[in-house]
C-alpha positions, 0 to 999 in steps of 0.5 A, spaced: 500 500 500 503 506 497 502 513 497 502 514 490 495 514 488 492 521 485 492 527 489 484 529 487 481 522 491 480 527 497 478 535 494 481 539 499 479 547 500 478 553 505 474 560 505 470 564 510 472 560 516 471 553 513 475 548 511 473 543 507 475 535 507 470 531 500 472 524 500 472 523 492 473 515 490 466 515 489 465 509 484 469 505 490 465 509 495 470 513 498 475 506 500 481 509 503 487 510 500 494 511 504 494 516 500 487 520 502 489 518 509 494 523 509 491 528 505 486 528 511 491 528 516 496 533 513 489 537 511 487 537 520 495 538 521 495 544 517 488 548 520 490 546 527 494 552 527 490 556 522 486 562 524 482 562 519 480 556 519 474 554 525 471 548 523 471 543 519 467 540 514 467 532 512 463 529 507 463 524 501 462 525 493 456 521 490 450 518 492 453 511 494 455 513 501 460 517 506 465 511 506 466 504 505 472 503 509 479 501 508 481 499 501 481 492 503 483 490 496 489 494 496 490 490 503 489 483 500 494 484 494 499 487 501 498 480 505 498 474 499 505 478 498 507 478 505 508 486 505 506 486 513 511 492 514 506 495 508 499 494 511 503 495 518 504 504 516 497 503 513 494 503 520 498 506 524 497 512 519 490 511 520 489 510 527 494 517 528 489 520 523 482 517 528 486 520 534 487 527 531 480 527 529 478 525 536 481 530 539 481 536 533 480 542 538 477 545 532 469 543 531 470 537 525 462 536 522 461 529 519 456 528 514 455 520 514 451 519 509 450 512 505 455 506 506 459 508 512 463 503 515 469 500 518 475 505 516 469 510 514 466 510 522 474 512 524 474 518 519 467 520 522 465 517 528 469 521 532 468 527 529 465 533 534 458 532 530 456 528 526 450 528 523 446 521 519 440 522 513 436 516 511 440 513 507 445 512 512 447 504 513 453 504 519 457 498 520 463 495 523 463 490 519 472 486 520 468 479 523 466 479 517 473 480 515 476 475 519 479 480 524 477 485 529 473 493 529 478 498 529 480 505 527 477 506 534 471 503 532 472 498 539 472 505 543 465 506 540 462 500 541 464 500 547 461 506 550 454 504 546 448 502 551 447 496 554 451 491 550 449 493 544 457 494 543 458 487 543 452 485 539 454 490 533 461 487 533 460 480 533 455 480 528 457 486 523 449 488 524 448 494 519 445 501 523 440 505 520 440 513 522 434 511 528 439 505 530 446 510 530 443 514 533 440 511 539 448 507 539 451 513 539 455 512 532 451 519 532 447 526 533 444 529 528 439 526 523 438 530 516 433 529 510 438 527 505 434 532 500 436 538 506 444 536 506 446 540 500 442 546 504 446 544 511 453 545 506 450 551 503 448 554 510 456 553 513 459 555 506 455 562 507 454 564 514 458 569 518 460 564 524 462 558 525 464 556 532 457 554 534 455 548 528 450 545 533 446 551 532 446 551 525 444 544 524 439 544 530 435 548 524 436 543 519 435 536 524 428 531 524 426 525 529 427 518 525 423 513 526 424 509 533 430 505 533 430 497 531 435 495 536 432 501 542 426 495 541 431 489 542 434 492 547 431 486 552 434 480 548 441 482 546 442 485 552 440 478 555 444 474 550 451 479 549 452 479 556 455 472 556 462 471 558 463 468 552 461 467 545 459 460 546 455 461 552 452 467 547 450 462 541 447 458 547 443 465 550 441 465 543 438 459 543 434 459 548 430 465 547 429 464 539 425 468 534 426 471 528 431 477 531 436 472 535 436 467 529 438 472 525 443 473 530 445 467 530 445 465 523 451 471 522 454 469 528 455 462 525 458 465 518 464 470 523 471 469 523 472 464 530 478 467 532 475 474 531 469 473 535 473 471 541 478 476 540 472 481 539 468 479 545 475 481 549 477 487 545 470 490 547 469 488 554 477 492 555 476 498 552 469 500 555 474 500 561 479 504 557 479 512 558 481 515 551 480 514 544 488 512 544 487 507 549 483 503 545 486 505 538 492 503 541 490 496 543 486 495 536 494 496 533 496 491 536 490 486 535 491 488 527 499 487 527 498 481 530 492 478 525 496 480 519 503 478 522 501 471 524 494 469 522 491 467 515 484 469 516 484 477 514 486 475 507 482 469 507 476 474 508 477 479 504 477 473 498 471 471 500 467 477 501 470 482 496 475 478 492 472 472 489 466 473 492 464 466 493 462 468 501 466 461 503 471 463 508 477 457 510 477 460 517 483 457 522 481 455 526 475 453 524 470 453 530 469 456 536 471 450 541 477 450 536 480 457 539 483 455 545 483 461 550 491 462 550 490 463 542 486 470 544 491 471 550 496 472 545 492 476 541 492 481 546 500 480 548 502 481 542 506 487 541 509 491 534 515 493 532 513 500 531 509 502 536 503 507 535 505 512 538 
């Protein structure tokens, strides 16, 4: 994964007080580039010290979505060549960039439109505002990948109500606007048809230190959130000590919503379950956003050092596109706990920070 991708995959602009981040790989629904990463952090670094800059503006080009997450073809063609070194910087790139958006002393406005995941909730959900429409679909979907959530979207599962973190991580469920906000993955909802007046509005208006207010003119209720009303039973099962006891939760309280659950459970990364479960449950007691992005970095080294099932996922689902992962191991009771014990003792060679 190099840096030598075209400079105008991210549009970059400032005037009248508002810098401008626009996403531009719509055809790829944004999927991040090394190169785009740096772009954006370079930008932040730059308007961090910048007077006339007092708030930033980050959105996605065409209607697809915001972001899609890493460009994990790109990471593919990285691991089958053995290139760990390469996808190494890539993250650790990445999640500096999670960390200076987290931590962005000037107010950085996200608009999460569409398809809004992974790598996409990293540049966005930790964002000072961040506002969905009724289009939007957020997810952390790495099980599905064969690894863990990560540009700090442990942190952010972690913190969400009950054990809605849990249950969102393990099975990759897909949140609505109504859903990420009640998960709180965000904090404003805007009518897709009212996002370009929203735009317009921080372009022209004289100031722009207080975004809330303006939004608060554009902002609507969604419907009632799905996962709100399935709060009992995911509670319930998600609470478990393990992913087994989980599976068996789930079991036992059947119907339509639990079976869903247990149907993607049944299609996860093994490992990646039992290192996800643990990962959630350390960073809710974690206390920054870097804590927790700092434990993903080391989750990440070690499935990419020393584990096959990355690769293998990103071939079955984006790849090949047979949806026929060979996961190792290949169940639950395959994943002896000292496996997952040394996910969490691994350390990189370069550290995060």
């Amino acid at each position: 994964m190099t840096a030598s991708e075209p400079s105008d995959q991210v549009l970059l602009s400032s005037s009248g007080g508002l810098g401008r981040i626009i996403l531009n790989r719509p055809r790829a629904i944004n999927a991040l580039t090394p190169a785009m990463i740096e772009q954006v952090s370079g930008a932040l670094g730059t308007w961090r010290t910048d007077p006339d800059v007092g708030l930033v503006l980050l959105t996605g080009e065409g209607e697809r979505g915001l972001c899609a997450g890493a460009d994990v073809r790109a990471l593919h063609r990285v691991l089958v060549d053995g290139e760990t070194e390469a996808a190494d910087a890539f993250f650790r790139t990445e999640y500096a960039t999670n960390a200076l958006i987290g931590e962005f002393a000037k107010p950085i406005v996200a608009v999460m439109h569409g398809v809004t995941m992974g790598g996409g909730i990293g540049v966005s959900g930790h964002a000072a505002v961040r506002v969905v429409t009724e289009t939007s679909q957020l997810a952390m979907p790495e099980t599905r990948l064969g690894f863990t959530p990560d540009a700090g979207g442990s942190w952010l599962l972690s913190r969400a109500p009950g054990r809605l973190g849990e249950y969102l991580a393990l099975t990759s469920d897909t949140m609505d606007a109504a859903d990420a906000l009640h998960c709180g993955f965000a904090d404003f909802f805007v009518p897709s048809e009212r996002v370009g007046d929203l735009v317009d509005a921080f372009e022209t208006r004289a100031d722009p230190q207080t975004p809330a207010e303006l939004i608060m003119l554009f902002d609507e209720t969604p419907e009632s959130s799905r996962l709100a009303r399935g709060h009992e039973w995911i509670d319930d099962a998600f609470a478990a000590d393990t992913v087994e006891e989980i599976v068996e939760r789930l079991r036992r309280i059947g119907g339509p919503r639990p079976e869903a659950a247990l149907e993607a459970l049944s299609a996860r990364a093994p490992l990646a379950l039992k290192v996800t479960l643990e990962a959630i449950r350390r960073a809710r007691g974690m206390s920054t956003l870097r804590d927790a992005l700092a434990q993903e970095y080391g989750l990440v080294s070690w499935f990419v050092s020393s584990r096959t099932d990355l690769s293998e996922g990103i071939r079955a689902q984006v790849v090949d596109k047979d949806f026929r992962p060979d996961w190792t191991p290949a169940t639950l009771a395959e994943v002896p706990q000292e496996l997952v014990a040394e996910a969490f003792a691994h350390r990189p060679t370069a550290p995060l920070w």
